[in-house]
C-alpha positions in Angstrom: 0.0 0.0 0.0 1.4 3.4 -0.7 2.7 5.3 2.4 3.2 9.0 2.8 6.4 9.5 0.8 4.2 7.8 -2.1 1.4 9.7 -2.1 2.6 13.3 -1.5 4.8 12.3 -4.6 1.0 11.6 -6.2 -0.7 15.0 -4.9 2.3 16.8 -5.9 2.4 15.4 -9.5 -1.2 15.7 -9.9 -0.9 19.4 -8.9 1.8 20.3 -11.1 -0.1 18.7 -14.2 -3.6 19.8 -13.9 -4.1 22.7 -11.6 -6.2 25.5 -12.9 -7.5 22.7 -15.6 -11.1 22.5 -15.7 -13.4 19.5 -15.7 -15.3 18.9 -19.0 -16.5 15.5 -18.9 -17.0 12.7 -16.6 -16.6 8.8 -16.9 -17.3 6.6 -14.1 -16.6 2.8 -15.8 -16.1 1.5 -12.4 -18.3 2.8 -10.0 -17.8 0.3 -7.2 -14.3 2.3 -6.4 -17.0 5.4 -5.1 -17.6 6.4 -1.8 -19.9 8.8 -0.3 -21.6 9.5 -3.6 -23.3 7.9 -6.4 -21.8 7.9 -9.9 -24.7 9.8 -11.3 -24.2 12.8 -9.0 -20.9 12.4 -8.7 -20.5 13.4 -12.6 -23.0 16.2 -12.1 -21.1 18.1 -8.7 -17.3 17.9 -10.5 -18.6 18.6 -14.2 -17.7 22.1 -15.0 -15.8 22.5 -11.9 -12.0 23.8 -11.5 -8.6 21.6 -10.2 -7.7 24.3 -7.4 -5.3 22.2 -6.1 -3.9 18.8 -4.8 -2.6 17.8 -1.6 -1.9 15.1 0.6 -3.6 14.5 4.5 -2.5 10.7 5.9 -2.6 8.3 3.0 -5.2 10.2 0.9 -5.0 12.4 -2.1 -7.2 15.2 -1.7 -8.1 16.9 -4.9 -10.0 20.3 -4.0 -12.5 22.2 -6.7 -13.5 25.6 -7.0 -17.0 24.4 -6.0 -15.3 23.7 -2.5 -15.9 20.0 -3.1 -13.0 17.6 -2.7 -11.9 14.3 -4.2 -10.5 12.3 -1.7 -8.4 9.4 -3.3 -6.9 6.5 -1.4 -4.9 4.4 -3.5 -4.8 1.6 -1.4 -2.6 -1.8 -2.8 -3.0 -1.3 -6.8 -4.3 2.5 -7.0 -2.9 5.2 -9.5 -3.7 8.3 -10.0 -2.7 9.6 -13.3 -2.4 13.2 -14.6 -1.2 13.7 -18.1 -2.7 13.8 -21.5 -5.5 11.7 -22.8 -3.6 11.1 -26.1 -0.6 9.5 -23.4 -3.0 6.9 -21.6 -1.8 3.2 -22.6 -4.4 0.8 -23.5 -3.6 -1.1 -20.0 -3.9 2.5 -18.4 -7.7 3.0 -19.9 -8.5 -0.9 -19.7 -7.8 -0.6 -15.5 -9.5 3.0 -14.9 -12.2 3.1 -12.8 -13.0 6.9 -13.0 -11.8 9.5 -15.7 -12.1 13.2 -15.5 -11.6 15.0 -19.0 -10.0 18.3 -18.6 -9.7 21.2 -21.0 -6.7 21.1 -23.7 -7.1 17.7 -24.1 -5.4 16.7 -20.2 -7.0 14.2 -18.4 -6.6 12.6 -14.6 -7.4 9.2 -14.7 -7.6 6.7 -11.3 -6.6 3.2 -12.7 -7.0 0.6 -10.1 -6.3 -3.5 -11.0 -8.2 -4.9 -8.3 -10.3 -1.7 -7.1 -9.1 -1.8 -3.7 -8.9 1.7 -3.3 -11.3 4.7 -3.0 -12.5 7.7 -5.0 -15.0 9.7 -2.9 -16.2 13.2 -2.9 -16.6 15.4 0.1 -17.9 19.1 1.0 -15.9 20.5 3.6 -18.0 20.1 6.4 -17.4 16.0 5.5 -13.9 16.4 4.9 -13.2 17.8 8.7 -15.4 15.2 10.3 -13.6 12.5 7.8 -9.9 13.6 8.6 -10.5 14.9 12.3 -9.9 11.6 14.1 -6.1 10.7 12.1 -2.8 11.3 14.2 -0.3 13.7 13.7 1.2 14.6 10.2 5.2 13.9 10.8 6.5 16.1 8.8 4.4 19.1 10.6 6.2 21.4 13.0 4.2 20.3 16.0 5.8 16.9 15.3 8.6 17.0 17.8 10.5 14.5 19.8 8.6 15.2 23.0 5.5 14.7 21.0 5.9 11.4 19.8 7.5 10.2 23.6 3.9 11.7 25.2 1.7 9.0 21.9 4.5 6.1 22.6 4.0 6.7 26.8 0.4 5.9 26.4 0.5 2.4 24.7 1.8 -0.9 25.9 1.6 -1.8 22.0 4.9 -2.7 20.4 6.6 0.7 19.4 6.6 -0.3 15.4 2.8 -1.1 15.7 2.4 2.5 17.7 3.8 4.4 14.6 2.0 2.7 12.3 -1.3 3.1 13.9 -3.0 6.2 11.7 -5.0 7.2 15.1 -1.6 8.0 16.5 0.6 9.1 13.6 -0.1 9.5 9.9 1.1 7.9 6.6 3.6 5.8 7.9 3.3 2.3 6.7 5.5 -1.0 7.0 7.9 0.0 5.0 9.3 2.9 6.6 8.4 2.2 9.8 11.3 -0.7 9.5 13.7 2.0 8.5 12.8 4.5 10.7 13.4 1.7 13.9 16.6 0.4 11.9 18.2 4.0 12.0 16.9 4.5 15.2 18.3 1.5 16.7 15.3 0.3 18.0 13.8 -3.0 18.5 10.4 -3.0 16.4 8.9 -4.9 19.0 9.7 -3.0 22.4 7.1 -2.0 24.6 6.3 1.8 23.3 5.6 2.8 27.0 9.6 1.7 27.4 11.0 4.1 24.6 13.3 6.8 26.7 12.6 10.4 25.6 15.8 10.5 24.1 14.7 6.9 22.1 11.6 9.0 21.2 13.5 12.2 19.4 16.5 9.9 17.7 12.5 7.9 16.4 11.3 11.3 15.4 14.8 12.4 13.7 14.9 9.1 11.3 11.0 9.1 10.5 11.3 12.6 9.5 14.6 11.4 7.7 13.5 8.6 5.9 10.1 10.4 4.8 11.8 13.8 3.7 14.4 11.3 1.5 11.9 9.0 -0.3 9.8 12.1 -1.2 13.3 13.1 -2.7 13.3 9.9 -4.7 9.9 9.5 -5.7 8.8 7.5 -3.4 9.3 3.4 -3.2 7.8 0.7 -5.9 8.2 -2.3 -4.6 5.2 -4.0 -6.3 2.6 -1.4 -8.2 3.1 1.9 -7.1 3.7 4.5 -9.7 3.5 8.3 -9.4 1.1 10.7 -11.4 2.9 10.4 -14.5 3.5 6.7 -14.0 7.1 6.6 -13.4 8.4 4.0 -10.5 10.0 5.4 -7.2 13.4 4.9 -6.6 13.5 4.9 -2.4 13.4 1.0 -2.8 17.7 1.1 -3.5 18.4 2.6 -0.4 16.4 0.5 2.0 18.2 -0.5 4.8 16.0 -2.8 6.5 12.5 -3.5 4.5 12.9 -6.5 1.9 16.3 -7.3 3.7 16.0 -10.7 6.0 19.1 -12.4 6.1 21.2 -10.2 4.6 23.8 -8.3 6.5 23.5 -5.3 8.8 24.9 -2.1 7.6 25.7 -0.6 10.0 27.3 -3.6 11.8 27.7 -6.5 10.0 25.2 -9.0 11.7 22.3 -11.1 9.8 19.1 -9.1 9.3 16.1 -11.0 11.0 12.9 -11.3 9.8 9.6 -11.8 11.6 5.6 -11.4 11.6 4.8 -11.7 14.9 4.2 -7.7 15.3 1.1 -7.7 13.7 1.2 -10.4 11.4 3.9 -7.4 8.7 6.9 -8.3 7.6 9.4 -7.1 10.2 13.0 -7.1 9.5 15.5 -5.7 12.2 18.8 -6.2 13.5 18.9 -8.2 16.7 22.5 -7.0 17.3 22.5 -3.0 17.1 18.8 -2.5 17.6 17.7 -3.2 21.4 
């Protein structure tokens, strides 16, 4: 499933394509993928409608319009949103897409979804707040700070790695960089969070803001299906450290990588030698 660094590479592509591009026509093929709103009046609150902007909150792409509706798109395992020219969609592109929005001079953004996992739904603002009021904290915000993060891990007898994934607590970061946050923190995934020093807490901070900040940088990580809004493949996935890793050696000092399920039934893969 994409994780932050994937889809604020998404939002940001989709952004640079299409905003100020206005929506002329309306194709719903696949109207299972919808939430919130039925396909019919779905096409008839976005027709006509401008791309203001796109951004990211958590794991979503939101997508606002100059009607103050948003699209809210969660990718999910095989989800892509696409921004480009309609004349630049493969056959496989259009055979896979589940909703298609015509824009003027001939641009298009286009979700494609294989196994239509993910979610296109369509919120006034009002929904929006109520929808994205209960998620965690955003890590790359200011108010994202070592003592922060200590005060959500002190509360939770839940294995730290489980803690930081948990979008209740703290947003957008999934399996694969919560490895590499722990692995850089030198942390065992599967430590009682309430047992994370405050000093553990900021190093956890540092690398999760580290390892987000750097995969944005590359483009995020495609490891199975994720590719960006012009459908180019991350390249985070040649630096891992730690995700994809078991039994391979330690970079940092040498010793096998270990991998287990047991936190959550997730690939884990940690160091049993410099992370404790």
């Amino acid at each position: 499933m994409p994780e932050l660094p994937e889809v604020e590479t998404i939002a940001r592509g989709v952004h640079a394509a299409v905003a100020g591009r206005t929506i002329e026509a309306v194709g719903v093929p696949r109207p299972d993928v919808l939430r919130e709103v039925t396909a019919r009046t779905f096409a008839k609150r976005v027709r006509g409608t401008t791309i203001l902007e796109s951004r990211r909150r958590a794991k979503h792409i939101v997508v606002t319009l100059d009607n103050s509706d948003s699209l809210v798109v969660q990718p999910r395992f095989t989800g892509a949103l696409l921004a480009t020219r309609g004349s630049e969609l493969t056959d496989y592109d259009r055979h896979y897409t589940a909703v298609l929005l015509g824009l003027d001079s001939g641009y298009v953004l286009a979700y494609r979804d294989v196994r239509r996992l993910g979610t296109v739904s369509l919120m006034n603002p009002e929904r929006l707040g109520e929808y994205f009021g209960e998620l965690g904290d955003e890590p790359l915000e200011e108010g994202f700070t070592g003592a922060r993060l200590s005060a959500i891990l002190g509360a939770s007898r839940q294995p730290v790695k489980k803690v930081i994934m948990d979008q209740y607590k703290v947003v957008g970061v999934g399996n694969i960089y919560a490895n590499e946050a722990l692995w850089r923190a030198g942390i065992d995934p599967s430590r009682a969070a309430d047992r994370i020093t405050p000093g553990e807490a900021s190093d956890l901070r540092d690398a999760i803001v580290a390892v987000l900040d750097e995969a944005i940088a590359s483009g995020g990580s495609s490891i199975r299906d994720y590719r960006n809004a012009t459908g180019e493949a991350g390249a985070f996935s040649e630096f891992l450290c730690a995700y994809g890793r078991a039994d391979e050696e330690c970079y940092r000092c040498g010793a096998k990588l270990i991998e287990t399920h047991a936190i959550d039934g997730r690939q884990t893969v940690f160091c049993s030698h410099c992370q404790s």
